[in-house]
N, C-alpha and C positions, 0 to 999 in steps of 0.2 A: 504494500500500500504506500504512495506516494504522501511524502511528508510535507505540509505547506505552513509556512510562518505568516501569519497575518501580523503588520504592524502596522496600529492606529490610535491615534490618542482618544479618539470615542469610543467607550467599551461598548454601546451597543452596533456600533457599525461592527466591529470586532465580532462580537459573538455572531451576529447575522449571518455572517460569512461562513465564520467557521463551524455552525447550525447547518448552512446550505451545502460545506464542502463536505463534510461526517456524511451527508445523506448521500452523497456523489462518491462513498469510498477512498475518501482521504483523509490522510489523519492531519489533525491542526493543531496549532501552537500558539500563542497568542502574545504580544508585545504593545505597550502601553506607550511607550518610547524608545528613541533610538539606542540608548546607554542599554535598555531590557535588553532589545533584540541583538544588538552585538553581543551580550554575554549569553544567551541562549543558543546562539550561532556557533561559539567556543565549544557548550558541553552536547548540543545535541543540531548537529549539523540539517540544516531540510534541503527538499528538493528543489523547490521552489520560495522566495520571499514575497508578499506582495504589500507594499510599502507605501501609508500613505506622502503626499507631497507634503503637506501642511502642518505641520506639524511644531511643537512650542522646544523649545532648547536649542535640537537638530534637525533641524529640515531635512524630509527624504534625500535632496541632490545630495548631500554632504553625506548620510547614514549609507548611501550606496557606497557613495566612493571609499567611505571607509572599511567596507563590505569585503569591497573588490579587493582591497588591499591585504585581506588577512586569506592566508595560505587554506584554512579550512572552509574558507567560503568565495571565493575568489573565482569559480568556475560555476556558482549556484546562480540560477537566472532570479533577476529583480524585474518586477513588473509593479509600473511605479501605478499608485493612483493619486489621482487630481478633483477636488471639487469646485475646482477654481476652473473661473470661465476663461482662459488665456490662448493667446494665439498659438495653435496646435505647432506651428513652427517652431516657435521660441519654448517648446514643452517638448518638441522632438529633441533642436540642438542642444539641449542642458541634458536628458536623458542620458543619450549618444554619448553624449563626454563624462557621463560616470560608470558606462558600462551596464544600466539597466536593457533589457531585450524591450521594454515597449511599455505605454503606458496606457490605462483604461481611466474616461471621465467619468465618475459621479455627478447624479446618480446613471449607473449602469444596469442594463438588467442581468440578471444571475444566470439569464442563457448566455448575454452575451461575453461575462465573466467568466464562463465554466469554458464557453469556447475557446477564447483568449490564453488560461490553462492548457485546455488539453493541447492548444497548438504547439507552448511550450516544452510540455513535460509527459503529456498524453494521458 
């Protein structure tokens, strides 16, 4: 079973998710901040991250990149989310330059989420 780390600072977006990914055969993990989810990254490595953007201390651009930089997770696909209305350009070119695979807008629907996934990670 495909391991997925949700990180978000709203714990009901959080659990939503990871409610919707259990029902779809994945196991979930959950991160409230970026400081959680780099230390849950250390002891229990996932397949997939999905990381929101907005976020208070560490903004996702920053939590990727420092994602990417650690040996044990360095190779794990991030798929950033946004609930922010922003030119899909300037949400590509900042992606791209942390090494996240792609980003999905909020609100997204949970078909179009799980698709996004499977395209990932399957």
């Amino acid at each position: 079973m495909k391991k997925i780390l949700i990180v978000d600072d709203e714990k009901e977006i959080r659990d939503l998710i990871a409610k919707k990914l259990a029902q779809n055969e994945y196991t979930t993990l959950t991160a409230a901040s970026g400081k959680e989810a780099l230390s849950i990254c250390k002891t229990d490595p996932p397949d997939l991250i999905l990381l929101d953007i907005a976020m208070p201390e560490m903004d996702g651009y920053e939590i990727c990149t420092k994602l990417k930089k650690e040996p044990a997770t360095q190779d794990t696909p991030v798929l950033l989310l946004t609930a922010k209305d922003l030119d899909p350009k300037g949400i590509i070119e900042r992606y791209k330059n942390t090494g996240a695979c792609g980003y999905i807008s909020k609100p997204a629907t949970f078909k179009e989420l799980l698709e996004k996934i499977k395209g990932v990670i399957g």
